[in-house]
N, C-alpha and C positions, 0 to 999 in steps of 0.2 A: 602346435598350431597357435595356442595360447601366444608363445614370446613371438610369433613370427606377426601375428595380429597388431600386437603393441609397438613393435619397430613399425612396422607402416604407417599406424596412428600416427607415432614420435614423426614421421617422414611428412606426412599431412597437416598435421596440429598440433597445436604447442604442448607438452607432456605432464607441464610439472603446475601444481596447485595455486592457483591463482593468490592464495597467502601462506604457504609459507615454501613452495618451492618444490616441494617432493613430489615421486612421479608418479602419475597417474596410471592406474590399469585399464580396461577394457572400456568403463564407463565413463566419457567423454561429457556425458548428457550436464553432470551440474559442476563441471572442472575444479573444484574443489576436492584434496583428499577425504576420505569417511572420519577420520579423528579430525578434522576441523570441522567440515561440517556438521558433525555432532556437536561442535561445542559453543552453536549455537544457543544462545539462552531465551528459551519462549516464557514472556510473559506470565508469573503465577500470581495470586493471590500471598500480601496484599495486595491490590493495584488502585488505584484512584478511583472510584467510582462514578466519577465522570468523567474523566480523558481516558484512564486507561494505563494512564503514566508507572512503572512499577516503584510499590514503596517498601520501604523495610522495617518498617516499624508496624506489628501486628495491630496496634492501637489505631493505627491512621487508618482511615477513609476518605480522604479527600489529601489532592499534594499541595505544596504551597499557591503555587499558581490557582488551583481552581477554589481557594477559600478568597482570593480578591478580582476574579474575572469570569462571570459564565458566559458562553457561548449560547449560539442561537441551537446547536444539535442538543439529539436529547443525552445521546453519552458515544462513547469512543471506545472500543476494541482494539488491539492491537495484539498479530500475533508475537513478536519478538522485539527485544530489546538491540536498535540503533548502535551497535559497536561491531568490531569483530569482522569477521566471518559473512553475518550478515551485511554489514555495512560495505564491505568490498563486493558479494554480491549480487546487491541490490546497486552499486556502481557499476557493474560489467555488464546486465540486466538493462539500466537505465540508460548510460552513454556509452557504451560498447558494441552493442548491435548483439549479445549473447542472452538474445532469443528464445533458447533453449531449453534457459533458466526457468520460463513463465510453468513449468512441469513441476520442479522439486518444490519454488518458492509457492507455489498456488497449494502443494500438497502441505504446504508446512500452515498456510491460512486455512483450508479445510480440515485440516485434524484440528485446529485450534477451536472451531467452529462444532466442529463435534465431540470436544472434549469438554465444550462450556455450553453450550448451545445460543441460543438466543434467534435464529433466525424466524421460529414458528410466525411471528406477525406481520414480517416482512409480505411487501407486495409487489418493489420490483428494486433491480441493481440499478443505479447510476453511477457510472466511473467520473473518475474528477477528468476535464478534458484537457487536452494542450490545444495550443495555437497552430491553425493547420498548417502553415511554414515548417514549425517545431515538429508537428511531427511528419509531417513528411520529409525532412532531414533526417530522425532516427526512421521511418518504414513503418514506425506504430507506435501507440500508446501505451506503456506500460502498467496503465494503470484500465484500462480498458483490457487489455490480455486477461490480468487476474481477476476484474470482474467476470469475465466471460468463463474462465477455468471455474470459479465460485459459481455460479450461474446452474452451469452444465452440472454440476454435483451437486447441489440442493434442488436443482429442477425450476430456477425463480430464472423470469425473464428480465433481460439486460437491455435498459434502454439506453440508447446513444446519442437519442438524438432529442434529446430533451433539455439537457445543460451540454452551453457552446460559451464555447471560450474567444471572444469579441478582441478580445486586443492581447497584446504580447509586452511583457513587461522582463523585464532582467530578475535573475533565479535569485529566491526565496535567501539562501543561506547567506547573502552580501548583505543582510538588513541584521537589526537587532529589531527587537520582539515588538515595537509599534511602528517602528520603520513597514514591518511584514503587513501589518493589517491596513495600511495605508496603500504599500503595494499591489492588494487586490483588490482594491475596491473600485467597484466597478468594470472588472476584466469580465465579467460571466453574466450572459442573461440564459432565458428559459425558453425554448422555442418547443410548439404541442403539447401547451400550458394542460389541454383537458386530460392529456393520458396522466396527470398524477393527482387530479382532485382529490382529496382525501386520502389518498394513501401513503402509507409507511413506508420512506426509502429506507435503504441500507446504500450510503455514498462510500464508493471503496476507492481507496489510493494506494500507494507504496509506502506513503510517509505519514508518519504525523509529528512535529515539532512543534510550534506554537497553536499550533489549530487556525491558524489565521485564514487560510485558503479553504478548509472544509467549514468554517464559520460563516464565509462569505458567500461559498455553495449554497450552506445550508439559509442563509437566507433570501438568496433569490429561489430557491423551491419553495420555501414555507411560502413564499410571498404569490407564488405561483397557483398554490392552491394544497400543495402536501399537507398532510396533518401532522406527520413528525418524520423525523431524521435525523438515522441510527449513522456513525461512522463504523469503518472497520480499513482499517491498513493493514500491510506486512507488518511494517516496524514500527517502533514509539522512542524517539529521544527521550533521553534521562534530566 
């Protein structure tokens, strides 16, 4: 029953591991094999104590970037490190329409969340948004899915409609690192300024590379009335 299962799959959907080729069995859910996907590397200690960034020197506490640049957030989580596995991923996820993914990669940010903890003072989600064109091209937000995955399993409500994304500007990784912060300035205002007076976001994305776009987030909410904002992503570039 087993092999006759798998030839139908193979007859349906594409079989073999989205990196490196070999076939899949029964579980279609995260199309990656189980030895890649394992070999995922999440984010340990040391890590940057304010992006998040992972470092390899036990000595550090801060990566080079954030001893000459702080941000408007108070600090940055990220479950995994931007190569790999994850990075192809979080590409099939993002511009693929593979949906799917928002299960494994949501369970991979919740264990990370409950292996370090930090969300006790959290008061509500904000997903970073797209441009409603953008995402009504992809069918949804990927970064809206894994708040909402996050949400449902710590029991913290997920606002959406708080931070909008006002204009559309051409994707983050064509810029070099002040190119980016120029790029969003001014893309995002705050609409139902009262629902965050005071309180503690946790702003969740897929990415974090320069911080430039959760910067600019984070400071249209502060400006809005939040009293602080926490990041937390999937991934963190190196």
């Amino acid at each position: 029953m087993k092999t006759f299962l798998n030839g139908l799959l193979d007859a349906i959907f594409p079989s073999g591991c989205r990196y490196c080729g070999k076939k899949l069995g029964l579980n279609r859910e995260v199309c990656f094999c189980e030895t890649c996907w394992k070999s995922i590397r999440i984010i340990k200690e040391p890590a940057c104590v304010y992006c998040g960034k992972q470092l390899f020197n036990e000595n550090e506490h801060f990566c080079g970037d954030c001893t000459v640049r702080r941000l408007s957030f108070t600090d940055n989580r990220s479950a995994g490190i931007y190569e790999g596995v994850l990075k192809e991923a979080l590409h099939e996820f993002k511009y693929k329409g593979k949906r799917s993914l928002v299960s494994p990669l949501g369970k991979i940010m919740t264990a990370y969340i409950s292996k370090t903890g930090g969300v006790e003072d959290i008061d509500f989600i904000v997903p970073v948004p797209v441009f409603e064109k953008k995402k009504a091209d992809r069918e949804y937000n990927q970064a809206e899915l894994l708040a909402d995955y996050i949400g449902r399993s710590f029991k913290l409500p997920v606002l959406k409609d708080v931070l909008l994304r006002v204009d559309d500007t051409p994707p983050q990784y064509k810029f070099g690192v002040e190119e980016r912060f120029k790029n969003v300035n001014g893309v995002f205002a705050v609409n139902n300024s009262s629902k965050i007076k005071w309180a503690c976001i946790l702003l969740v994305d897929d990415l974090l590379t320069t911080g430039a776009t959760a910067d600019e987030c984070s400071k249209m909410l502060l400006g809005s009335g939040a009293s602080q904002i926490r990041v937390f992503t999937l991934a963190r570039g190196l």
